[in-house]
C-alpha positions in Angstrom: -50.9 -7.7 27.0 -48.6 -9.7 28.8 -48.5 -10.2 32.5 -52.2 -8.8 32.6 -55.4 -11.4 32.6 -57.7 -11.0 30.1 -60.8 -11.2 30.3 -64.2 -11.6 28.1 -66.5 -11.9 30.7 -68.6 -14.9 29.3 -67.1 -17.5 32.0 -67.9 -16.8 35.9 -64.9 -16.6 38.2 -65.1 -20.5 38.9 -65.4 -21.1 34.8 -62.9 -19.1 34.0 -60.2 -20.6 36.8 -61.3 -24.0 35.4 -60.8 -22.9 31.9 -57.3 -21.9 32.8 -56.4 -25.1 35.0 -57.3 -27.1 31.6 -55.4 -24.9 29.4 -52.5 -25.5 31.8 -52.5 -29.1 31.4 -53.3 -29.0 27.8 -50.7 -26.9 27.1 -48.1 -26.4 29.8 -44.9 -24.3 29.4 -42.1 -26.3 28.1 -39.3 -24.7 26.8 -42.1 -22.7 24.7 -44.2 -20.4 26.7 -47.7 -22.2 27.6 -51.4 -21.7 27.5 -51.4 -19.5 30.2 -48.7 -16.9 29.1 -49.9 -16.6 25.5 -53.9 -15.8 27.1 -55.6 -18.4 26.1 -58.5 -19.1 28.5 -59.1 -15.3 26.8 -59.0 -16.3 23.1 -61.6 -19.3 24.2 -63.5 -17.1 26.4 -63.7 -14.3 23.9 -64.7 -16.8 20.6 -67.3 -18.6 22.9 -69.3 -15.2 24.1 -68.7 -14.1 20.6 -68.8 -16.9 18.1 -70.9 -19.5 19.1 -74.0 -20.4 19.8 -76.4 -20.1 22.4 -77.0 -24.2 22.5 -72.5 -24.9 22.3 -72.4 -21.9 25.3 -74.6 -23.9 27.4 -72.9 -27.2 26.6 -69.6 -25.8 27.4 -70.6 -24.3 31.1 -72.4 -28.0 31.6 -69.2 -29.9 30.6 -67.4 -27.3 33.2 -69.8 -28.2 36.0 -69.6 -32.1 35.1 -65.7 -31.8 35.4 -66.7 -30.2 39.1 -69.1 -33.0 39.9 -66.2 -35.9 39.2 -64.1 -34.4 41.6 -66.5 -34.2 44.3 -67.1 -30.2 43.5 -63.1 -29.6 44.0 -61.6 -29.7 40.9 -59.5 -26.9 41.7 -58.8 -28.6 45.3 -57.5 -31.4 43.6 -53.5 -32.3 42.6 -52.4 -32.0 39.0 -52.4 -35.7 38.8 -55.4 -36.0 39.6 -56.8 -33.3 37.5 -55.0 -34.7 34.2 -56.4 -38.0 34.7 -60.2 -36.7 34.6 -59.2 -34.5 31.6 -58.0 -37.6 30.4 -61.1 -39.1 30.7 -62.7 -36.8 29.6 -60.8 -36.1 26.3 -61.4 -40.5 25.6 -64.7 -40.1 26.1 -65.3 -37.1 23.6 -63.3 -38.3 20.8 -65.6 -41.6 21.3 -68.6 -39.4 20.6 -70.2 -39.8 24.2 -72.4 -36.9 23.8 -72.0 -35.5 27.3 -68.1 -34.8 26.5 -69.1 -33.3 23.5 -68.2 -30.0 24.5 -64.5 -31.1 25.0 -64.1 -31.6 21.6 -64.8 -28.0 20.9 -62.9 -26.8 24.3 -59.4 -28.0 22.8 -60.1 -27.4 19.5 -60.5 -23.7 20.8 -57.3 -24.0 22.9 -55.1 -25.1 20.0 -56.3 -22.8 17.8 -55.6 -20.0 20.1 -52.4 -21.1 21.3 -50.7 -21.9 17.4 -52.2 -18.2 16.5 -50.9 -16.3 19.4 -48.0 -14.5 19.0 -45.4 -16.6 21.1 -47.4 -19.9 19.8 -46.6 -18.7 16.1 -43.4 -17.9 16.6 -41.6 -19.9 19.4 -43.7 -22.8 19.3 -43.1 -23.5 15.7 -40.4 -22.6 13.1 -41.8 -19.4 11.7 -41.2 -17.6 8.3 -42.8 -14.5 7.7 -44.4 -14.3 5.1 -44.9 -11.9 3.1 -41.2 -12.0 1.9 -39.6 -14.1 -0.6 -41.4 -16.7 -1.8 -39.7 -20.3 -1.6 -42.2 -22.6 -2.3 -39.9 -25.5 -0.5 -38.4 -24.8 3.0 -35.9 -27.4 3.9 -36.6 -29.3 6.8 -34.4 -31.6 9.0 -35.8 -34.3 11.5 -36.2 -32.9 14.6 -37.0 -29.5 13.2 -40.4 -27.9 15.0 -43.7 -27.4 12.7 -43.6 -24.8 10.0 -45.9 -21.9 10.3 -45.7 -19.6 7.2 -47.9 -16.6 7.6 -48.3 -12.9 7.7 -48.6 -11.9 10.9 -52.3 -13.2 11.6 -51.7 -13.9 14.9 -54.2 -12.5 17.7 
């Protein structure tokens, strides 16, 4: 539903503005449209109530309020700059298996996931060939081209 915010109700209201402020920065609107306009923070807040655990739900809302805690209990407060370079941080440290950031991993993993099988992320973000249709087991590809995403019509 475009223009409308979704939501699944797992995140509070300071979760959920958080979940968007990293979806912005993890995937900002380029000349494709971004995080934000293909509902992500929904897709993540939808498959964590539903999907996942009791123990990953917890660690995500902890890894939230640690982000709030390194900026002082502003992270909203704070410029972009300064919000990307805690992600940043943050992102290092989970992909260097600190166990507190843990939950990042799972955060973007959720993010990309939900961007690549929206709608807009299917089919303006990469090159898309519905499928199904002919089959061409070989689609040509020229350096610069974007990703191919051959599918039919999975998307959320």
């Amino acid at each position: 539903v475009k223009g409308k915010k979704l939501r699944a109700g797992f995140f509070s209201d300071d979760e959920f503005q958080l979940t968007e402020i990293i979806t912005d920065i993890m995937l900002p609107k380029t000349s494709t449209p971004g995080g934000l306009e293909t509902q992500v923070p929904y897709f993540t807040d939808l498959v964590i109530k539903n999907c996942m655990s009791t123990a990953d739900q917890q660690s995500i809302k902890k890894g939230l309020q640690q982000l709030e805690q390194q900026a002082g209990g502003k992270f909203t407060s704070l410029t972009k700059q300064e919000q990307f370079n805690i992600l940043k941080k943050t992102d290092e440290a989970a992909f260097k298996d600190d166990a507190d950031k843990a939950w990042f991993r799972i955060f973007k993993k959720l993010a990309t996931i939900g961007y690549f099988t929206s709608k807009d992320g299917m089919e303006k973000a990469l090159r898309y060939v519905k499928v199904p249709g002919e089959y061409n087991a070989c689609v040509p590809y020229k350096a610069g081209d974007k990703g191919l995403a051959k599918t039919f019509l999975m998307y959320w």
